[in-house]
Phi, psi and omega in degrees: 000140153325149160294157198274152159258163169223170196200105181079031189068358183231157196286165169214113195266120155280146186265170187289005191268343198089011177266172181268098157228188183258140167225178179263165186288348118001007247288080171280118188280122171250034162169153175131175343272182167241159205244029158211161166310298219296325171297344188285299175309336136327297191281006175269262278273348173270338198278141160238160183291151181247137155233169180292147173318158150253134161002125154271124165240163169115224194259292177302072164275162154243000000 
């Protein structure tokens, strides 16, 4: 595999077959594959990262 790019917080990765994905930083391939960079690098550029709510402190926590 290639070194990974990153795009938008997610990775872009070549496979040893030549195809293309998107990953997470993790790199858990989240799309893919595709069969150019420049199509992988569109569909990080769309995605958005989900992070977890935060946390609430203090006396209204639930």
């Amino acid at each position: 595999m290639s070194e990974a790019k990153s795009v938008n917080g997610y990775l872009i990765n070549k496979a040893k077959d030549g195809q293309w994905w998107v990953a997470s930083a993790a790199s858990e391939n989240i799309a893919g594959p595709f069969p150019t960079e420049a199509m992988a690098i569109e569909v990080a550029s769309v995605l958005e990262l989900e992070h977890p709510a935060p946390k609430r402190r203090g006396k209204d926590k639930n």
